[in-house]
ROMAR-371345 format. One record per atom (N, C-alpha, C): atom name; x, y, z. Coordinates in nm, 2 decimals. Example, Ala and Ser with C-alpha at 12.3 -4.5 7.8 and 13.67 -1.06 7.14 Angstrom:
REM residues 2
{N; {1.32; -0.57; 0.78}} {CA; {1.23; -0.45; 0.78}} {C; {1.32; -0.33; 0.78}} {N; {1.28; -0.22; 0.71}} {CA; {1.37; -0.11; 0.71}} {C; {1.29; 0.00; 0.79}} 
This chain:
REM residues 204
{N; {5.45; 10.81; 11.92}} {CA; {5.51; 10.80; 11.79}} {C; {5.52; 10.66; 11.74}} {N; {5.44; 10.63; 11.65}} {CA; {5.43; 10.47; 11.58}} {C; {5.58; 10.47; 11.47}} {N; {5.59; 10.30; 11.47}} {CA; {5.71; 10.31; 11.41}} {C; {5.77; 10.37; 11.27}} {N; {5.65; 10.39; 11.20}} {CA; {5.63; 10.46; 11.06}} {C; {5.70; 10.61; 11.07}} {N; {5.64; 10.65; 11.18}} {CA; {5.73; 10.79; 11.18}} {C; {5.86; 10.82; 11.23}} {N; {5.84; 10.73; 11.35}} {CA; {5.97; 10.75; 11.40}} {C; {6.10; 10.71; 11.30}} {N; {6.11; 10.57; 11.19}} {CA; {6.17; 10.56; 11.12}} {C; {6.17; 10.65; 11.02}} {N; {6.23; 10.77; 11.01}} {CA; {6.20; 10.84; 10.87}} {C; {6.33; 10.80; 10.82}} {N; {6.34; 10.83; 10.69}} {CA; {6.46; 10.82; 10.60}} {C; {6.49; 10.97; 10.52}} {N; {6.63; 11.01; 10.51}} {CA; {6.63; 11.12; 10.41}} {C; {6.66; 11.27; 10.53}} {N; {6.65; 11.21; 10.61}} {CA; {6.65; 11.32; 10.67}} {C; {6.80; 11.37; 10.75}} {N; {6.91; 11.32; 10.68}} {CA; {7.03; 11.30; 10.71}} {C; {7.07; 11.30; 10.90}} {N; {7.12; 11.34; 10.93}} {CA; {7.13; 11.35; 11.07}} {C; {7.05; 11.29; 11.20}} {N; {6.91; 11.36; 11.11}} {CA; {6.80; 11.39; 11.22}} {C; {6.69; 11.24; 11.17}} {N; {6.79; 11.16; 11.10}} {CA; {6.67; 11.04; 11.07}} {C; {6.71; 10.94; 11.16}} {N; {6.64; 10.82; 11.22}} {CA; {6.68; 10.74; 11.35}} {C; {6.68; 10.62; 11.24}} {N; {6.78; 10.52; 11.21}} {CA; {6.82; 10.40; 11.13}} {C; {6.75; 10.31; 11.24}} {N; {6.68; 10.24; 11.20}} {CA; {6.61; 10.12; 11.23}} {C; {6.69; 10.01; 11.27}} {N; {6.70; 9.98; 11.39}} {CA; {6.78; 9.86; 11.42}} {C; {6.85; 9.75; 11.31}} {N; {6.75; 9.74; 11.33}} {CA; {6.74; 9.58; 11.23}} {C; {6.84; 9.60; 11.10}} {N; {6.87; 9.73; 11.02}} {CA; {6.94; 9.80; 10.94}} {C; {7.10; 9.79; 10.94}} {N; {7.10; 9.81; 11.08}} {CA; {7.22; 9.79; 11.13}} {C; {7.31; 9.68; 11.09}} {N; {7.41; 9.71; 11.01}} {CA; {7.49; 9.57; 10.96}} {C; {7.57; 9.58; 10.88}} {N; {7.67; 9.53; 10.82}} {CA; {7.75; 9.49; 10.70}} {C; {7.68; 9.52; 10.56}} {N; {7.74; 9.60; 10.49}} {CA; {7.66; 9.63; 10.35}} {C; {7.79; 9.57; 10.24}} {N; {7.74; 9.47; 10.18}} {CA; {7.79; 9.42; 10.07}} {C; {7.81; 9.49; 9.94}} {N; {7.69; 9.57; 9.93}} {CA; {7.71; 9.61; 9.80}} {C; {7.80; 9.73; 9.81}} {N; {7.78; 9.83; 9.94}} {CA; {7.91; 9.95; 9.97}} {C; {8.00; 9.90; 9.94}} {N; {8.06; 9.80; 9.99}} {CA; {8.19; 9.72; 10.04}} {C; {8.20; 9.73; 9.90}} {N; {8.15; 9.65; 9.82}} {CA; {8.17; 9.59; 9.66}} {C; {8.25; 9.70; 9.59}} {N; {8.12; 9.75; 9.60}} {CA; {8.09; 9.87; 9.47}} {C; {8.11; 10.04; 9.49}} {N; {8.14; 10.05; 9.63}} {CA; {8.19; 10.17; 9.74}} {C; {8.15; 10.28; 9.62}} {N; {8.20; 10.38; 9.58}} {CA; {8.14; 10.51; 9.50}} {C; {8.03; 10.46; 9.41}} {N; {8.06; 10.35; 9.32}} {CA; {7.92; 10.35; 9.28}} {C; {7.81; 10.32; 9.35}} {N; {7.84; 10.24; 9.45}} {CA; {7.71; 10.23; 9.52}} {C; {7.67; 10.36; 9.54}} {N; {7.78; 10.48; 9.61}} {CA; {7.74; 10.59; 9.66}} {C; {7.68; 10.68; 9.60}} {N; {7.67; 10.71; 9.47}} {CA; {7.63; 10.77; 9.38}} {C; {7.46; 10.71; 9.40}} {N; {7.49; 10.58; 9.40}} {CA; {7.34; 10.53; 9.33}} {C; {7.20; 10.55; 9.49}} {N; {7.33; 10.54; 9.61}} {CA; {7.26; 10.57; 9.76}} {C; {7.27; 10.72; 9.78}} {N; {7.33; 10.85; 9.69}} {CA; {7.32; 10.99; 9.74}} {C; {7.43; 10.98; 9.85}} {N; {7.52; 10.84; 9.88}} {CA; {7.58; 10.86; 9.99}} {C; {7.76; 10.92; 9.89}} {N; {7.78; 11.03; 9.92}} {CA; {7.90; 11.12; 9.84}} {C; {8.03; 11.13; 9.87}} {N; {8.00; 11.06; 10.06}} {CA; {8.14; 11.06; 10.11}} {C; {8.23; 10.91; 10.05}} {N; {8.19; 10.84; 9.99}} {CA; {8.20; 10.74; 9.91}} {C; {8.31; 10.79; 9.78}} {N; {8.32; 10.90; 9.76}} {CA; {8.45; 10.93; 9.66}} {C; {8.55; 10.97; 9.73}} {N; {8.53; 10.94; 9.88}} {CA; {8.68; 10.96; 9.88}} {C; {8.78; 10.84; 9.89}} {N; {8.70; 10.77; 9.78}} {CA; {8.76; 10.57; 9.76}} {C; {8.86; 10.67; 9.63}} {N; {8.85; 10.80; 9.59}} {CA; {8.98; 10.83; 9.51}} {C; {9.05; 10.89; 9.58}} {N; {9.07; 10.89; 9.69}} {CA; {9.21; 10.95; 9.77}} {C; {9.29; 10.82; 9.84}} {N; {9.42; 10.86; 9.75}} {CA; {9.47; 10.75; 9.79}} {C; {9.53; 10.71; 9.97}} {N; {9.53; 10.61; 9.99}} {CA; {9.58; 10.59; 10.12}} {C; {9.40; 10.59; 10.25}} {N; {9.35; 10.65; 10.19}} {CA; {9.18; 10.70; 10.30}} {C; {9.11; 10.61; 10.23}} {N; {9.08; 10.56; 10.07}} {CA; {9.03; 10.45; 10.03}} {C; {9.09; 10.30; 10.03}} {N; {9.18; 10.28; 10.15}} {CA; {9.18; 10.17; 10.23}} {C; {9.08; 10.15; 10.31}} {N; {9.08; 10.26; 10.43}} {CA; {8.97; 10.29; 10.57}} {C; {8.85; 10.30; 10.49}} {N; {8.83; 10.34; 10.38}} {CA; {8.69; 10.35; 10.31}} {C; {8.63; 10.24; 10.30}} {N; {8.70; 10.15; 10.25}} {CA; {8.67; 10.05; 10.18}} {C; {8.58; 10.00; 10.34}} {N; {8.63; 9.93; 10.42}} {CA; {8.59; 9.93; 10.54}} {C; {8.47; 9.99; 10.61}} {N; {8.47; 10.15; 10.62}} {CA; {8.38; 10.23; 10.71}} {C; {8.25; 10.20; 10.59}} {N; {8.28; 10.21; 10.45}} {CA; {8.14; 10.17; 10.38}} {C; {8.05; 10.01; 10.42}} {N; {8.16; 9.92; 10.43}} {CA; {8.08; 9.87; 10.47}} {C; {8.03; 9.82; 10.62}} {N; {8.07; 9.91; 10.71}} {CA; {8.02; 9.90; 10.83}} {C; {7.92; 10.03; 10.86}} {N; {7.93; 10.12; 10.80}} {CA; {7.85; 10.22; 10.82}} {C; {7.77; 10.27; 10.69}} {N; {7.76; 10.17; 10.57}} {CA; {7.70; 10.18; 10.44}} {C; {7.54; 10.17; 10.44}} {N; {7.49; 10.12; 10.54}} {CA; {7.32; 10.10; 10.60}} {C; {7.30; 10.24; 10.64}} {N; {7.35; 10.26; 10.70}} {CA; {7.33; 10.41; 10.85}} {C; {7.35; 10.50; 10.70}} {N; {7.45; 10.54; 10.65}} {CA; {7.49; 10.65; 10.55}} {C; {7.35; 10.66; 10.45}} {N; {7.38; 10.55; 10.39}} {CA; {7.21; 10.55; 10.25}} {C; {7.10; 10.59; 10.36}} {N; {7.04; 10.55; 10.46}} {CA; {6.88; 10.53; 10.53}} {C; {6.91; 10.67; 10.53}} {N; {7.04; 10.75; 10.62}} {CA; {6.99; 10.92; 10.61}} {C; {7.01; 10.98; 10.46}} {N; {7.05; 10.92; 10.43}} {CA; {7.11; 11.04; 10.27}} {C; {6.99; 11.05; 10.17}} {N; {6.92; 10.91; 10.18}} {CA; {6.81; 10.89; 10.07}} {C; {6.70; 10.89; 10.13}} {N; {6.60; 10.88; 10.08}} {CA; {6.44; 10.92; 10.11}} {C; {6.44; 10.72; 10.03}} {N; {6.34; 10.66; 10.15}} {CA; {6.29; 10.51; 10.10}} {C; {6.11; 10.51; 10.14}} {N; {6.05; 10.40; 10.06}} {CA; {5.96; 10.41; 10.12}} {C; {5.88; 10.35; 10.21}} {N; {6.00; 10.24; 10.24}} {CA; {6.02; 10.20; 10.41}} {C; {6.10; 10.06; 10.41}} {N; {6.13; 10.05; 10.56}} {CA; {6.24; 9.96; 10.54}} {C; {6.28; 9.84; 10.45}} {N; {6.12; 9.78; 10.40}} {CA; {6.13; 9.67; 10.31}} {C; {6.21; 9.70; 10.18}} {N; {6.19; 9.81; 10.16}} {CA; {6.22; 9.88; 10.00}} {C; {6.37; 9.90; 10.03}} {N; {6.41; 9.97; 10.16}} {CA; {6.60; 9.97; 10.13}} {C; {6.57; 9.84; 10.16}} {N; {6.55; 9.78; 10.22}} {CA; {6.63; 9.58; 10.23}} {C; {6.64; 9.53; 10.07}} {N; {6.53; 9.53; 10.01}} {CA; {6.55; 9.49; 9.83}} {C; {6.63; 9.55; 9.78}} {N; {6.64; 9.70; 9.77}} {CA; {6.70; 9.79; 9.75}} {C; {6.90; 9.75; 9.73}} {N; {6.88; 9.72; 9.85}} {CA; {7.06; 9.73; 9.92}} {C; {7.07; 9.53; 9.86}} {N; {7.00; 9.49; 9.88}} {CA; {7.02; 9.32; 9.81}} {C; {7.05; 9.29; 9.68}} {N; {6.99; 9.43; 9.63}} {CA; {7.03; 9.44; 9.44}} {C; {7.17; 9.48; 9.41}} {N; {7.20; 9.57; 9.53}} {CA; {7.34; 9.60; 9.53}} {C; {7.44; 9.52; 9.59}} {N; {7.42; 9.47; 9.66}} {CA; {7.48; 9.33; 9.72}} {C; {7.53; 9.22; 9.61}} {N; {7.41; 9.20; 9.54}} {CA; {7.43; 9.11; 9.41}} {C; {7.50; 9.12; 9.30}} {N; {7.47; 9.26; 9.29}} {CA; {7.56; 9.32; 9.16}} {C; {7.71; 9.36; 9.22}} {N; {7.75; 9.35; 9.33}} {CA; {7.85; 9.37; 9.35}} {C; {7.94; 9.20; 9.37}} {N; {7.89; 9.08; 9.40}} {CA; {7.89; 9.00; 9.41}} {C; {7.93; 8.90; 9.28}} {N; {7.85; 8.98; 9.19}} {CA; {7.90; 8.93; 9.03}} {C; {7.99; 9.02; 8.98}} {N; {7.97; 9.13; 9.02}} {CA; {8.15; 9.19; 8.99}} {C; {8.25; 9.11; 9.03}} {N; {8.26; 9.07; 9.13}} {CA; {8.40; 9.02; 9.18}} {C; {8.35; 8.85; 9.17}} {N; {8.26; 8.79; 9.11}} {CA; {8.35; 8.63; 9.15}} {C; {8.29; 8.63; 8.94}} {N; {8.20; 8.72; 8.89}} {CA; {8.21; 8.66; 8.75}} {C; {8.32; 8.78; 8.64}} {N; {8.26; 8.93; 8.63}} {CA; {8.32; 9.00; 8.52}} {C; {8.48; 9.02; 8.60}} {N; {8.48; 9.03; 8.72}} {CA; {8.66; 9.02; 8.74}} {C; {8.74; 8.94; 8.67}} {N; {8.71; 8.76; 8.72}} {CA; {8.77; 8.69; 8.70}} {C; {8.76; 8.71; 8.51}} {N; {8.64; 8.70; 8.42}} {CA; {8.62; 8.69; 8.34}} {C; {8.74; 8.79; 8.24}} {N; {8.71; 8.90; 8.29}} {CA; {8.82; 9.00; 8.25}} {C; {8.99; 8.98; 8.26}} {N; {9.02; 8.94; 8.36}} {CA; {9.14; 8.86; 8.40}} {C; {9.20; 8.80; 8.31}} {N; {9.07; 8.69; 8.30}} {CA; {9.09; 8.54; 8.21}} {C; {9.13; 8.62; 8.05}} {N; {9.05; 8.68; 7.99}} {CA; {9.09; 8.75; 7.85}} {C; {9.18; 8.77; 7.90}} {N; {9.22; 8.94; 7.97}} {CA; {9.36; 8.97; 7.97}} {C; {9.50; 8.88; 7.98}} {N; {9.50; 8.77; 8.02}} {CA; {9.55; 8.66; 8.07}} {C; {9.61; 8.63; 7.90}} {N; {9.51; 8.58; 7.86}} {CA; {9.47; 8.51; 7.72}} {C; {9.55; 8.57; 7.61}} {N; {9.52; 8.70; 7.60}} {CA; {9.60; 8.83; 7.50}} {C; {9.70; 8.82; 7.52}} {N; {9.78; 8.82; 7.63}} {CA; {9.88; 8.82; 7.72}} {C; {10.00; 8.65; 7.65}} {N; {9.93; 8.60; 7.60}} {CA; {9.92; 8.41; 7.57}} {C; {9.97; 8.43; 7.42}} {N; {10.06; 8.49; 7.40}} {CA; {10.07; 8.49; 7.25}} {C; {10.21; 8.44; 7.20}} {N; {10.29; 8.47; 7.10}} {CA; {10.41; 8.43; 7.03}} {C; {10.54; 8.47; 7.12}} {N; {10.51; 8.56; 7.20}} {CA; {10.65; 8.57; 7.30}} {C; {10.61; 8.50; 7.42}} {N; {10.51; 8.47; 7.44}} {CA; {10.48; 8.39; 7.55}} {C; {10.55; 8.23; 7.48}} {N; {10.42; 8.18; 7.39}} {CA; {10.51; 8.10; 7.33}} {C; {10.65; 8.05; 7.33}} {N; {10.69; 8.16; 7.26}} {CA; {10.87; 8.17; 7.26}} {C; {10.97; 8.16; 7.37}} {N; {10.91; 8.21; 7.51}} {CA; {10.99; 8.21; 7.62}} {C; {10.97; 8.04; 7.66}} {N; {10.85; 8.04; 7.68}} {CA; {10.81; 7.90; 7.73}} {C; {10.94; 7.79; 7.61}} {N; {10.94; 7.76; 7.51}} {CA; {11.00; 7.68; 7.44}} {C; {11.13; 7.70; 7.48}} {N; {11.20; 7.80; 7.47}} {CA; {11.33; 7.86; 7.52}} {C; {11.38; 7.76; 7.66}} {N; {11.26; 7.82; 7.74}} {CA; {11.26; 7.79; 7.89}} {C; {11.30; 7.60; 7.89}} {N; {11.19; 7.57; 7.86}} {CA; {11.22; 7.41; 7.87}} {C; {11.34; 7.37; 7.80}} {N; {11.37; 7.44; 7.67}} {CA; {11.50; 7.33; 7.69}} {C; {11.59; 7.35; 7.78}} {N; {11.62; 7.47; 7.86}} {CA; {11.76; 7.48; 7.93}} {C; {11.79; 7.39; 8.01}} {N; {11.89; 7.29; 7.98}} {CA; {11.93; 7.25; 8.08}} {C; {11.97; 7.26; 8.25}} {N; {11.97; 7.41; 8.26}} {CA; {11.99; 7.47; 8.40}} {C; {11.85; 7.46; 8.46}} {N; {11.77; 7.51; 8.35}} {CA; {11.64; 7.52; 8.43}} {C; {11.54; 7.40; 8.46}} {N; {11.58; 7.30; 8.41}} {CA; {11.53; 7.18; 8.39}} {C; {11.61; 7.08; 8.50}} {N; {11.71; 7.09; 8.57}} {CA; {11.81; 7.06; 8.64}} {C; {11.71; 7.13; 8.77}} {N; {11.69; 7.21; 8.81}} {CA; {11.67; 7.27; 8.90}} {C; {11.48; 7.29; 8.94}} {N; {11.42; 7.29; 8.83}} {CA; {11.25; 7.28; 8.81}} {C; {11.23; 7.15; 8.81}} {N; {11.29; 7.04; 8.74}} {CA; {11.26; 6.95; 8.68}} {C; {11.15; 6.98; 8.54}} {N; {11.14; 6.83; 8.50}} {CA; {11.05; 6.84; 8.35}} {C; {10.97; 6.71; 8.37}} {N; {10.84; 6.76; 8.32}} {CA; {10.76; 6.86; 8.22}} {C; {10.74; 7.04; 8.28}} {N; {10.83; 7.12; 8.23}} {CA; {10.75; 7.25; 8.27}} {C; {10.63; 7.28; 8.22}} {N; {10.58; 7.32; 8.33}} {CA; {10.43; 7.36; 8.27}} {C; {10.42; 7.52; 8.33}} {N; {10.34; 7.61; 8.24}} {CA; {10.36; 7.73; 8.31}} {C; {10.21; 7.71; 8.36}} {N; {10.24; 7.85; 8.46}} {CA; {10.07; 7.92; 8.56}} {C; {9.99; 7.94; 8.45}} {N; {9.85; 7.95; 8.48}} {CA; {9.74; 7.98; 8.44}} {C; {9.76; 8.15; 8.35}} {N; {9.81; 8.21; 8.47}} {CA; {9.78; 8.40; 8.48}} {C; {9.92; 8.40; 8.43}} {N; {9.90; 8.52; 8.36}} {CA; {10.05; 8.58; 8.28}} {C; {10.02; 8.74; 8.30}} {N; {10.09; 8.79; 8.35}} {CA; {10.05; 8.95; 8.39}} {C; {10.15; 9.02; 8.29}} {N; {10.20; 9.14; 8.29}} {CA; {10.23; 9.24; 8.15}} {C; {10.21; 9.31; 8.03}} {N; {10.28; 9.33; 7.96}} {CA; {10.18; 9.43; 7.89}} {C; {10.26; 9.41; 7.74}} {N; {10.19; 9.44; 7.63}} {CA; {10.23; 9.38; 7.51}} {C; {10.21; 9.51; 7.46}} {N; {10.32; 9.60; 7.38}} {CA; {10.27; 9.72; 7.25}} {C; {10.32; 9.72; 7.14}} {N; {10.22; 9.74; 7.06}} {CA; {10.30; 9.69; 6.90}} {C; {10.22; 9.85; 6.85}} {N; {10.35; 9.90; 6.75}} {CA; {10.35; 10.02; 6.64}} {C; {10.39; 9.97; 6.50}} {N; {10.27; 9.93; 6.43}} {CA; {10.31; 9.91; 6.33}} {C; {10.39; 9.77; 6.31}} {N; {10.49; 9.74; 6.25}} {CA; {10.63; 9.62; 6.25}} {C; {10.68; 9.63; 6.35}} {N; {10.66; 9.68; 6.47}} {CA; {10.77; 9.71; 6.58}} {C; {10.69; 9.71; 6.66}} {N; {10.76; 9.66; 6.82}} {CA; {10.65; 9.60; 6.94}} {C; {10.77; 9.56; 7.06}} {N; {10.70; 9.59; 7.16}} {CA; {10.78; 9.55; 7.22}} {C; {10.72; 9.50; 7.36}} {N; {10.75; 9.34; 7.43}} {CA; {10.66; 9.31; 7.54}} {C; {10.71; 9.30; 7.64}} {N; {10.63; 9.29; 7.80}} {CA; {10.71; 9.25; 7.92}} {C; {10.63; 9.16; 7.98}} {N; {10.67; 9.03; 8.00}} {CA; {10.59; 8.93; 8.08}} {C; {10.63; 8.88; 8.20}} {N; {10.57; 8.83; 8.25}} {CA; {10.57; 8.78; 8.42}} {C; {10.46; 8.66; 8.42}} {N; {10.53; 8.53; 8.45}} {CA; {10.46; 8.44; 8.46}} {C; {10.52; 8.35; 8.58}} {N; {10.46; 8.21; 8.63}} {CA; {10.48; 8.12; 8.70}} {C; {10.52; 7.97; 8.64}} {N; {10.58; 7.91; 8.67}} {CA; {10.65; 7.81; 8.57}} {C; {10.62; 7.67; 8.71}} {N; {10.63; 7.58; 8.71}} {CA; {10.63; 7.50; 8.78}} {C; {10.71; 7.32; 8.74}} {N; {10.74; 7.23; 8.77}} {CA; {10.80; 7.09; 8.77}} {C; {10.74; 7.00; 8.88}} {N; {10.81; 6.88; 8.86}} {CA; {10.81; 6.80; 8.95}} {C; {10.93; 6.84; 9.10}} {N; {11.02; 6.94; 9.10}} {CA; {11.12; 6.96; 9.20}} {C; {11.07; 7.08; 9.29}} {N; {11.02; 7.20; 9.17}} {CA; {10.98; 7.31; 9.20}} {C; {10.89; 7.42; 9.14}} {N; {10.89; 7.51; 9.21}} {CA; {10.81; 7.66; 9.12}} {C; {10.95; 7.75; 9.10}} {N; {10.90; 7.82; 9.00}} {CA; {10.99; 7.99; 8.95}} {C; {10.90; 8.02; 8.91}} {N; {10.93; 8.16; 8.89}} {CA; {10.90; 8.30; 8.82}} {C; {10.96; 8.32; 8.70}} {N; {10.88; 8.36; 8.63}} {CA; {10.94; 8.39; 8.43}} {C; {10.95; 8.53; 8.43}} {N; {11.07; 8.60; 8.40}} {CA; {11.03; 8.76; 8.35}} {C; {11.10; 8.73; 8.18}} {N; {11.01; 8.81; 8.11}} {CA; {11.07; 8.82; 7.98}} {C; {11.05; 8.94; 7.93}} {N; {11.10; 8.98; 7.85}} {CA; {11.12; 9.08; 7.75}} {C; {11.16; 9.03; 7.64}} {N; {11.11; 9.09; 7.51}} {CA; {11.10; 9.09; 7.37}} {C; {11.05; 9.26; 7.31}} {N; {11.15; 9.18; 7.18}} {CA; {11.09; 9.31; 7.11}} {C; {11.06; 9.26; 6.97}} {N; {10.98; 9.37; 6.92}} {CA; {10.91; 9.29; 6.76}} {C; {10.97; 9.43; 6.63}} {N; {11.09; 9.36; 6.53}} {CA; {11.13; 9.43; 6.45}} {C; {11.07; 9.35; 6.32}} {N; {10.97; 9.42; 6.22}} {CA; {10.93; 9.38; 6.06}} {C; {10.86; 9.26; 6.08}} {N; {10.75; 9.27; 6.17}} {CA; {10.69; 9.16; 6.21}} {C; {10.71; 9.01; 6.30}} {N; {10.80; 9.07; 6.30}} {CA; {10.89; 8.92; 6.41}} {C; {10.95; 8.95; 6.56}} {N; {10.87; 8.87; 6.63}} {CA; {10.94; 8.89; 6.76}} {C; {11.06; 8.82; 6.82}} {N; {11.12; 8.85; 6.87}} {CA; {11.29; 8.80; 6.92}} {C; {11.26; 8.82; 7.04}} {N; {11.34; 8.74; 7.16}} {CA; {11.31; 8.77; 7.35}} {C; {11.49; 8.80; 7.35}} {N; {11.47; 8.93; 7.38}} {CA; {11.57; 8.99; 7.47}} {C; {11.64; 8.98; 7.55}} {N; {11.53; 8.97; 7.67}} {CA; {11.60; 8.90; 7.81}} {C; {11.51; 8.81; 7.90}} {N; {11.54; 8.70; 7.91}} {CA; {11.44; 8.60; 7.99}} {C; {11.55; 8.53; 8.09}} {N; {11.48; 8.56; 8.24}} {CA; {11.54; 8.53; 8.37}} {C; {11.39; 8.46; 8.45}} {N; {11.48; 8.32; 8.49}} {CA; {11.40; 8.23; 8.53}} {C; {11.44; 8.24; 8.74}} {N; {11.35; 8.25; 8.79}} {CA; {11.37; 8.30; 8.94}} {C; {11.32; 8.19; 9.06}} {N; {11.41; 8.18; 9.13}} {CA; {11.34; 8.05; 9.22}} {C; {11.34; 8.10; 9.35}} {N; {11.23; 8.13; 9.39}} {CA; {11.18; 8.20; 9.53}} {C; {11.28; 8.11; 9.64}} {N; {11.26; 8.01; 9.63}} {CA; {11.31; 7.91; 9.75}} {C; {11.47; 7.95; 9.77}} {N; {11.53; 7.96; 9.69}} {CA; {11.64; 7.98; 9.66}} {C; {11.77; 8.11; 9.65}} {N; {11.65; 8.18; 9.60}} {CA; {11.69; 8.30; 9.58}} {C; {11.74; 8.31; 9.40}} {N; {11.73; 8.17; 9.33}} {CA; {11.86; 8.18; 9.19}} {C; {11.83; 8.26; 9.13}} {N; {11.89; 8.29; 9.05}} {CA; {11.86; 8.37; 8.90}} {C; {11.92; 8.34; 8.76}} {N; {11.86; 8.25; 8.70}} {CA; {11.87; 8.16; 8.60}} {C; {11.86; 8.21; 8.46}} {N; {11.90; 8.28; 8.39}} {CA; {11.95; 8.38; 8.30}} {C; {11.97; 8.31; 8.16}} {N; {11.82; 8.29; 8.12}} {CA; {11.79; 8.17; 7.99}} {C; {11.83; 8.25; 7.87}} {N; {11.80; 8.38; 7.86}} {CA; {11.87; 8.47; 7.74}} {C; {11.87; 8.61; 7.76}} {N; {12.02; 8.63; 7.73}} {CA; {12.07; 8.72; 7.79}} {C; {12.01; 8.84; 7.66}} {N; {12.04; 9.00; 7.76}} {CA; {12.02; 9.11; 7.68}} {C; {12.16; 9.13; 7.59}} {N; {12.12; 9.16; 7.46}} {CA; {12.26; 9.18; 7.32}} {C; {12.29; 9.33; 7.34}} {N; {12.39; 9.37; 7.36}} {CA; {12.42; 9.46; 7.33}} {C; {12.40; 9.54; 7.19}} 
């Protein structure tokens, strides 16, 4: 039996995976159900069960070569090697370009008039400026979520604040009545410490 045949592909079970195949799959790892879709490999959705698409994430990419060579029909090993490299790639720009890129927007949106507002609030307090020092500068990333209906809106933010002394944590809340936003409650938090620095309080 020459190696052409003995390698067959497609033949689920009964197909013998080529040594050399054997290995870490990047693009499984990445891109785990899409990949699987795109390799026939199906056990790959159960990356939507929760708690089993931890171990998934994993077994795809240690057993993502062996899965595609039986599941799919190739037309020989050079073709999955290109094959699995395109997916390697594209999973590779998911995560270091349209992640971060997406992030960054979200981030940005996130960057508006109650962000603003808290941040100004924030630096003048003398508590918090006592304790951070000054110039505050806040983090890059602002996580939360912003909804506006019409004249009325209301946000929740989570950011990182930093000085010359130390780091905190920003939580704020606002709400937006006739086009204008007001902050509700903004509590400035210092990991090291445990404080909780209570820059404006909720009104009754």
């Amino acid at each position: 039996m020459n190696q052409e045949q003995e390698y067959i592909s497609g033949l689920g079970k009964d197909s013998v995976v080529p040594p050399e195949l054997k290995g870490w799959n990047w693009g499984a790892f990445l891109l785990n159900w899409i990949w699987g879709i795109g390799n026939s490999t199906y056990i790959a959705f159960l990356m939507f069960v929760p708690l089993v698409n931890i171990v998934m994430f994993f077994m795809l990419g240690a057993k993502g070569n062996e899965w595609a060579w039986k599941n799919r029909t190739w037309r020989d090993i050079e073709h999955f090697k290109q094959t699995q490299r395109k997916w390697r790639n594209a999973g590779l720009i998911l995560l270091f370009v349209v992640f971060p890129l997406l992030f960054t927007l979200l981030g940005s949106m996130l960057k508006g008039e109650v962000f603003d507002q808290s941040m100004v609030t924030i630096s003048q307090n003398t508590e918090v400026i006592e304790v951070v020092g000054e110039p505050i500068e806040a983090g890059y990333f602002v996580m939360g979520s912003i909804q506006t209906s019409g004249t009325r809106g209301e946000a929740s933010l989570q950011y990182s604040i930093s000085g010359p002394k130390r780091e905190a944590d920003v939580y704020v809340q606002a709400y937006k009545e006739m086009e204008a936003w007001s902050l509700y409650n903004v509590i400035v938090h210092i990991p090291e410490t445990d404080k909780k620095i209570q820059v404006v309080s909720p009104v009754e």
